[in-house]
N, C-alpha and C positions, 0 to 999 in steps of 0.2 A: 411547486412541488417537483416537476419536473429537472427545473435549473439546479435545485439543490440536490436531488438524486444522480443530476450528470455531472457536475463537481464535485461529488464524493468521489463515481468513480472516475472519473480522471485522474481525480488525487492517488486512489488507490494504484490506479496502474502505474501510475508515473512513479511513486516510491518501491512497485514490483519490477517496472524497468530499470529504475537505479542500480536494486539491489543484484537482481538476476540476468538483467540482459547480457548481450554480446562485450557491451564495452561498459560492463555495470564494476559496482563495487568488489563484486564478488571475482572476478574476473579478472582485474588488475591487481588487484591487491591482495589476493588469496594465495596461499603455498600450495596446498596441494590440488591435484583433480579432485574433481565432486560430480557426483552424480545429477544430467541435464533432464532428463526428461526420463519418465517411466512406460516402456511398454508392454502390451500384452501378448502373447501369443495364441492366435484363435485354436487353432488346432490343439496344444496341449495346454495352453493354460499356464504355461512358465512365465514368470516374470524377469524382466531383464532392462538393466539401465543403459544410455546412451551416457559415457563419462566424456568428458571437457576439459580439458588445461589451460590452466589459468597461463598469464603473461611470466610469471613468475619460473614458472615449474617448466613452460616452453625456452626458456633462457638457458635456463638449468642443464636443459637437455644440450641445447646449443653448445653451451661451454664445454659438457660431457665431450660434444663429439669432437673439438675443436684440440682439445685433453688428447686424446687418442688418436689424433690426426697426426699430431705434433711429435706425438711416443714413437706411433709407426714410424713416422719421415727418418727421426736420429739414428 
């Protein structure tokens, strides 16, 4: 019972890593930022996200700045 309780969750984590990690699916292959983690604030009780950028949308920016680099120089 054990072995097969701790092979679920592995399995579970390893497809929640895939999907959400650092170097997951979501991360490389996703257009826009999305919201990583949720947190609280004790004092007022506001809620607020930690957002992330994906590989894609950090490129993007790249290219943005490299666009304007290029504009200023001329």
């Amino acid at each position: 019972m054990r072995v097969k309780t701790w092979t679920i969750n592995c399995l579970v984590m390893l497809a929640f890593s895939v999907w959400k990690g650092p170097v997951g699916l979501r991360n490389l292959c996703g257009v826009g930022d999305y919201n990583e983690e949720m947190q609280i604030n004790p004092q007022s009780g506001e809620i607020y996200y930690t957002t992330r950028s994906t590989l894609i949308g950090t490129f993007k920016t790249v290219l943005k700045g490299i666009t304007k680099s290029r504009e200023h120089f001329e």
